[in-house]
C-alpha positions as CSV (number, residue, x, y, z in Angstrom):
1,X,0.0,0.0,0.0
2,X,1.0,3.8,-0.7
3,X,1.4,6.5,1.0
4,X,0.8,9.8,-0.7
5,X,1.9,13.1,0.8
6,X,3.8,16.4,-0.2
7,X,7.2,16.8,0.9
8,X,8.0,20.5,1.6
9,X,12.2,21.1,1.8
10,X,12.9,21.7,5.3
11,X,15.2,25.0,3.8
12,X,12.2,27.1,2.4
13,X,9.8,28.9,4.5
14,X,6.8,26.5,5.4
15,X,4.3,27.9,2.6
16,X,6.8,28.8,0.2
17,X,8.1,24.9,0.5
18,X,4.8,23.6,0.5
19,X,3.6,25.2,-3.0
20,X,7.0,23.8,-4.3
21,X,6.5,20.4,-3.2
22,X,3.3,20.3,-5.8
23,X,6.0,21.5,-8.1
24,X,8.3,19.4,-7.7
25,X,5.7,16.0,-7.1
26,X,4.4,16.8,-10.5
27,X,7.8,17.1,-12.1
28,X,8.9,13.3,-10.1
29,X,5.8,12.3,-11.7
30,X,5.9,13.4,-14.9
31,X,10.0,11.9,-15.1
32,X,8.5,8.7,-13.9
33,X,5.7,8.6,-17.1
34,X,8.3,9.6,-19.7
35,X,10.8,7.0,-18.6
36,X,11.4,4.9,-21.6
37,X,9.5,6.6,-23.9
38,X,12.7,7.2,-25.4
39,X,11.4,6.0,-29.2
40,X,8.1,7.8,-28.4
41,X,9.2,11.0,-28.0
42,X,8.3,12.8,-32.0
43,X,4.8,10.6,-32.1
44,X,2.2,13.1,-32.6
45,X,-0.8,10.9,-32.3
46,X,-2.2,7.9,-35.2
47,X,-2.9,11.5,-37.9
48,X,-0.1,13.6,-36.5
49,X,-2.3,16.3,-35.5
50,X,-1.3,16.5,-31.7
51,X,1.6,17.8,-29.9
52,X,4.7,15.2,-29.4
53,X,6.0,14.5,-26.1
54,X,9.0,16.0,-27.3
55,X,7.1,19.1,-27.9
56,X,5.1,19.3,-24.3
57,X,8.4,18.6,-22.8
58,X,10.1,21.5,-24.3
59,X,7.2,23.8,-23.4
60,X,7.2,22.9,-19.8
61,X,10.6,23.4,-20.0
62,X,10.4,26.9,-21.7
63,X,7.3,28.2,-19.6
64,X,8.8,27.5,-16.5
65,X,12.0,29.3,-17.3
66,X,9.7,32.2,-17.9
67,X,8.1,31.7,-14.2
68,X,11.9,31.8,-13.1
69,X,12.3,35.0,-14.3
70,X,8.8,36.3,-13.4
71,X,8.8,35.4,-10.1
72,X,11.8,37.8,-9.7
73,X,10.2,40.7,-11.3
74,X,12.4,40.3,-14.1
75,X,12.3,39.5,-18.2
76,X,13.5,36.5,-19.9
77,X,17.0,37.2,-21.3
78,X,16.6,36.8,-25.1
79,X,19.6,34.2,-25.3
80,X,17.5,32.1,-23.2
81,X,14.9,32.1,-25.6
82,X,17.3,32.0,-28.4
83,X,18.3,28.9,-26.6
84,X,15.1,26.9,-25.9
85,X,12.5,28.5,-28.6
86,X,9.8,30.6,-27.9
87,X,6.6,29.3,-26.0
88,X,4.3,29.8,-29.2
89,X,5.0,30.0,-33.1
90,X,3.0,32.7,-34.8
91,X,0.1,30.7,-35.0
92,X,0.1,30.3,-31.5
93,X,0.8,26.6,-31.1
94,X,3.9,25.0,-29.1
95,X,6.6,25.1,-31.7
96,X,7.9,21.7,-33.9
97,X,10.9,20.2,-32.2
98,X,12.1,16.7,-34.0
99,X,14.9,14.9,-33.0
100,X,15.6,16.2,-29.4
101,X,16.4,13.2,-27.6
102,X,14.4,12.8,-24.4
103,X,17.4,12.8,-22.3
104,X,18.3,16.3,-23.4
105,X,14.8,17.4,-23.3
106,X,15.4,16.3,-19.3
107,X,18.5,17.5,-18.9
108,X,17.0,20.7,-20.0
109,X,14.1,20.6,-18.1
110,X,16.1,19.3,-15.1
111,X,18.5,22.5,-15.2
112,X,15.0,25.0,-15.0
113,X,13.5,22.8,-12.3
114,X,16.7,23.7,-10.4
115,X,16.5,27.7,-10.8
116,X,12.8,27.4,-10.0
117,X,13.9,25.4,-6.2
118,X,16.8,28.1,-6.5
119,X,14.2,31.1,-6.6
120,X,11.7,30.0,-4.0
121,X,14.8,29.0,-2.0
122,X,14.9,33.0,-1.2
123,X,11.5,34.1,-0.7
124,X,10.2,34.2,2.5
125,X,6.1,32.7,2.9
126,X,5.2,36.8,3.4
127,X,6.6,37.3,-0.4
128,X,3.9,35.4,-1.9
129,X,2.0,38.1,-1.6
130,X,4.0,40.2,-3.8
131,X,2.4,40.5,-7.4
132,X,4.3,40.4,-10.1
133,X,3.5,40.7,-14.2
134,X,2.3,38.0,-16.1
135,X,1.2,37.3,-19.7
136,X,-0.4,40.3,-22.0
137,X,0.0,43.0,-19.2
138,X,-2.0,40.9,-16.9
139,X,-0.6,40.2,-13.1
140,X,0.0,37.5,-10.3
141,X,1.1,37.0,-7.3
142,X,3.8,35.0,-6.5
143,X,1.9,32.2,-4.5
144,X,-0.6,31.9,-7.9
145,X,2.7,31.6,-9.8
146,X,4.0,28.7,-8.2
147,X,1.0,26.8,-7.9
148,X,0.3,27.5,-11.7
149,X,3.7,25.7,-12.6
150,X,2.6,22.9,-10.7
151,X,-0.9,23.1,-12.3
152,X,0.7,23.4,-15.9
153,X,2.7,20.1,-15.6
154,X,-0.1,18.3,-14.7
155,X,-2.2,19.2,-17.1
156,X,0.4,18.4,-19.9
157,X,1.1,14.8,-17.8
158,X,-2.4,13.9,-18.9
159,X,-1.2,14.9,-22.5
160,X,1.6,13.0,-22.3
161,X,-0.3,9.8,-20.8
162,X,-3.0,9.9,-23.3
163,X,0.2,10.0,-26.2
164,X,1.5,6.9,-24.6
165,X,-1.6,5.2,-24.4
166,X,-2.4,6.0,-28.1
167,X,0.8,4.7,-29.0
168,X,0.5,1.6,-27.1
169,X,-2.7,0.6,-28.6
170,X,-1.1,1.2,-32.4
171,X,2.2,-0.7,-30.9
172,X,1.5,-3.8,-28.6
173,X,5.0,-4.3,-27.7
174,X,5.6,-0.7,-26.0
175,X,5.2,-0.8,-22.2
């Protein structure tokens, strides 16, 4: 039988740590459902109409960066999107990536995870209150933002799980 919980860092004020243990469970979580999906990662469903894992992985990836630098008050450095694409194409959907292996796409992913622990590592639980700007000159505080990044992941997971399961029922063989 298991035991389900959050597990706050001991290091982070008590609110602060429990908003990033929902991070950071959903990210465990996600790892877990992408482990050997390796081969899996470019499928875009049985008439390649939905977004890849590789894809969903990359836009975690590049919408939490952005949360990074939100939650300090601050813009996104345009070398980081250089690096790691933009969130949207111009028609608004999560840009094509092919041929990103899965363990870069973590690797990747892994680094952002570790600036977002980085960044709630300072704040304080009476900083959540502070607001600062979000998409299309809209506003948040800081507790939303956090709980939003856990809130996006597991929304994509689902995407991701219902990729896998499509792909499972078209290839027998894949666990």
């Amino acid at each position: 039988m298991k035991h389900y919980d959050l597990d706050p860092d001991l290091f982070m004020s008590p609110i602060v740590g429990l908003l990033h243990s929902m991070v950071d469970y959903n990210y465990q979580r996600l790892l877990r459902l992408v482990e050997g999906c390796e081969n899996v990662i470019d499928y875009k469903g049985p008439d390649n109409d939905l977004n890849s894992i590789g894809q969903l992985l990359r836009h975690l990836t590049v919408v939490d960066l952005h949360w990074v630098y939100r939650l300090q008050g601050r813009e996104i450095p345009n070398e980081k999107i250089n690096e790691f694409g933009p969130m949207y194409d111009v028609e608004g959907k999560l840009p094509m990536i092919q041929g990103i292996s899965l363990d870069v796409l973590l690797s990747e992913y892994a680094g952002v995870q570790k600036q977002l622990k980085d960044v709630c590592m300072r704040f304080e639980d009476e900083d959540l209150n502070n607001i600062v700007p979000f998409e299309k000159g809209n506003s948040a505080s800081i507790r939303w933002g956090i709980w939003h990044v856990a809130d996006h992941s597991r929304h994509h997971y689902s995407n991701i799980a219902y990729l896998k399961k499509l792909y499972q029922s078209q290839n027998p063989l894949f666990e």
